[in-house]
KEFI-907108 format. One line per field, with one value per residue: x, y, z of N, C-alpha, C in turn. Coordinates in steps of 0.2 Angstrom, whole numbers, m for minus. Atoms other than C-alpha are relative to their C-alpha. Layout:
BEGIN
n_xx	c(X, ...)
n_yy	c(Y, ...)
n_zz	c(Z, ...)
ca_xx	c(X, ...)
ca_yy	c(Y, ...)
ca_zz	c(Z, ...)
c_xx	c(X, ...)
c_yy	c(Y, ...)
c_zz	c(Z, ...)
This chain:
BEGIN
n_xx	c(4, 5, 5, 6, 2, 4, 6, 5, 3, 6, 6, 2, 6, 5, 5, 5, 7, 9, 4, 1, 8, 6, 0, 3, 7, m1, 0, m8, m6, m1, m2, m8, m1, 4, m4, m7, m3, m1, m6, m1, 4, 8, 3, m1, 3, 6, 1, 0, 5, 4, 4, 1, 7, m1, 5, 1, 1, m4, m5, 3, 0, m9, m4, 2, m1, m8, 0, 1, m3, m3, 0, 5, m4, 0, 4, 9, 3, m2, 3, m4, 1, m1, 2, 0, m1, 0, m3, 2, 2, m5, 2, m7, 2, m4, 2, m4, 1, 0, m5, 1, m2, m5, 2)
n_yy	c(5, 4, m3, 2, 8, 1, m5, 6, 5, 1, m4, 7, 1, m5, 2, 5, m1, m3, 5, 6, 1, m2, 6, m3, 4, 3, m3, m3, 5, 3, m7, m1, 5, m4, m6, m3, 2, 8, 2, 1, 5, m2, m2, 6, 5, m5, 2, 6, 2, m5, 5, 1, 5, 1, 1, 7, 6, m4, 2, 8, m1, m1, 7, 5, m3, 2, 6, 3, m2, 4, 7, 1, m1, m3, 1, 3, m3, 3, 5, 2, 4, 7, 5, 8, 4, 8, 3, 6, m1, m7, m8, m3, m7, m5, m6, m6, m5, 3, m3, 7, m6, 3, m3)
n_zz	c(4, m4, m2, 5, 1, m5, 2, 4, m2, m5, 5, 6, m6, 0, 4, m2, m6, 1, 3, m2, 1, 4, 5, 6, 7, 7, 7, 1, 6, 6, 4, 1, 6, 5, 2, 1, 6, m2, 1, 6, 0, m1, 4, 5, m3, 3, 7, 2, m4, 2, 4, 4, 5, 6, 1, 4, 6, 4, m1, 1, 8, 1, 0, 3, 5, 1, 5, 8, 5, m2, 2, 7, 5, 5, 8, 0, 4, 5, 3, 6, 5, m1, 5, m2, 7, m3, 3, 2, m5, m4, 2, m1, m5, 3, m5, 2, m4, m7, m5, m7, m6, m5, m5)
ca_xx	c(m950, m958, m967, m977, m979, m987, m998, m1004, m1007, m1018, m1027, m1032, m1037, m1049, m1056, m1059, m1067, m1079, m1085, m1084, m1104, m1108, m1116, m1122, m1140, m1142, m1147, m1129, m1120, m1127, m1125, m1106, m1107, m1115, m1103, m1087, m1074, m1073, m1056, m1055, m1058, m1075, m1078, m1075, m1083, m1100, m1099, m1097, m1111, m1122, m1138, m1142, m1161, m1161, m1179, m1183, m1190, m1177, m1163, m1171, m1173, m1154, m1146, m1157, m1152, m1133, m1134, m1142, m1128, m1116, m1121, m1129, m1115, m1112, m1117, m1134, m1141, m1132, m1139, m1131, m1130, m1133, m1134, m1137, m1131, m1138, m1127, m1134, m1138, m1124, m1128, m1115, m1118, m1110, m1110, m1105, m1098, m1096, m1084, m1081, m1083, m1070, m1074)
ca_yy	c(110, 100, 115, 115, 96, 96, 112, 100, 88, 96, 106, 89, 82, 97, 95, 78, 81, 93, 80, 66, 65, 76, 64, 70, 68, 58, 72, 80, 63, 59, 78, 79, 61, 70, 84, 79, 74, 56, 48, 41, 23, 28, 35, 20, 9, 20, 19, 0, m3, 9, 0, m4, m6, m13, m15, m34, m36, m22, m32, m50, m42, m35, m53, m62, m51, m53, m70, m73, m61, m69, m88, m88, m90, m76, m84, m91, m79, m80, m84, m95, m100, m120, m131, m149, m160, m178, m190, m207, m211, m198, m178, m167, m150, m133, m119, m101, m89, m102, m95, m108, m94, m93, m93)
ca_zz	c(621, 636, 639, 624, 622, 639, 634, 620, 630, 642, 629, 618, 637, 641, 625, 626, 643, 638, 623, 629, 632, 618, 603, 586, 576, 564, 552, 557, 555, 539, 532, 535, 526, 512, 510, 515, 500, 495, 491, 473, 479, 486, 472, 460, 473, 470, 452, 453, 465, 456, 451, 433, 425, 409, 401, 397, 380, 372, 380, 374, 356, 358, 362, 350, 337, 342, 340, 324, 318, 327, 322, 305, 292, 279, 264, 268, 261, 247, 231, 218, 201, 201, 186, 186, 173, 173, 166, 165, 184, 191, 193, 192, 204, 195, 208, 200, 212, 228, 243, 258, 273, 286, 304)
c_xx	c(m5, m7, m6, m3, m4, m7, m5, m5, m6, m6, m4, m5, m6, m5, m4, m6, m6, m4, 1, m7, m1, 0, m6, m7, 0, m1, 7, 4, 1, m1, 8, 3, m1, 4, 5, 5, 4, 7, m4, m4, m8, m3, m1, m5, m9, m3, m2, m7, m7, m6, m3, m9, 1, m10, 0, m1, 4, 7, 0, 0, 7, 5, m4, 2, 10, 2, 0, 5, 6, 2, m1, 6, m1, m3, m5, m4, 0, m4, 4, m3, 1, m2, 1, 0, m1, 4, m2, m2, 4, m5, 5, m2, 5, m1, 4, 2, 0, 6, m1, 1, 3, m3, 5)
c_yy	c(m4, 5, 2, m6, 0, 7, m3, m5, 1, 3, m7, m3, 3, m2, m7, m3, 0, m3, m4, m1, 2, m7, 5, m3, m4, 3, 5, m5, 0, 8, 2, m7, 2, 4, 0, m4, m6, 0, m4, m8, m1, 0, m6, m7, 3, m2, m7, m4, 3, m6, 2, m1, 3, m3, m8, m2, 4, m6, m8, 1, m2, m9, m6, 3, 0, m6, m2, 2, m4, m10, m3, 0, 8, m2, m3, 3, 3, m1, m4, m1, m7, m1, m6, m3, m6, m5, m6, m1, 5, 9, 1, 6, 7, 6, 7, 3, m3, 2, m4, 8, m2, 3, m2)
c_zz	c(5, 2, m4, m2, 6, m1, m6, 3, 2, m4, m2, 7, 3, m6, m2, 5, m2, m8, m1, 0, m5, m6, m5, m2, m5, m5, 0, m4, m9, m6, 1, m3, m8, m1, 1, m10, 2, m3, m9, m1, 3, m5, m7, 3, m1, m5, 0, 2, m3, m3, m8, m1, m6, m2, m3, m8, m3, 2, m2, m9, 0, m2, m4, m7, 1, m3, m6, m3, 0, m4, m6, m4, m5, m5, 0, m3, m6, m7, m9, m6, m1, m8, 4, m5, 1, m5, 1, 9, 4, m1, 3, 0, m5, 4, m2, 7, 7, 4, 5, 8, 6, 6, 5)
């Protein structure tokens, strides 16, 4: 066994000799960045960094048109039946069909 762990060693050392000096291009490095296989968080990390454009006045429409639907009451646009009865200086309101909306 030492005979082999020692033939490891010297091989590994050899090979480190002879590239030791050598250094790679940039168009190598960044082509075995490019083609090797990413890990899962890389890949999520990617995704998440990814840049978004969003058109301005579509996305100014979008969120003004949330809101009103959002904000506006249901029954606003509603339209009732009122009478109004005058009783001597009193009136007295009569609203067919009114719903109190729940929010």
């Amino acid at each position: 066994m030492n005979k082999k762990d020692n033939l490891s060693k010297e091989i590994k050392n050899i090979m480190e000799e002879e590239t030791f000096d050598l250094t790679l291009s940039q168009n190598a490095f960044d082509n075995i960045i490019k083609h090797r296989k990413k890990s899962i968080n890389e890949k999520i990390r990617e995704f998440l960094n990814r840049e978004i454009e969003i058109p301005v006045a579509p996305a100014i429409v979008g969120l003004a048109a949330l809101f009103a639907v959002t904000l506006i009451p249901k029954d606003v646009f509603k339209s009732y039946d009122v009478k109004v009865i005058n009783m001597g200086n009193s009136h007295v309101i009569i609203r067919e069909g009114y719903e109190v909306s729940k929010k």
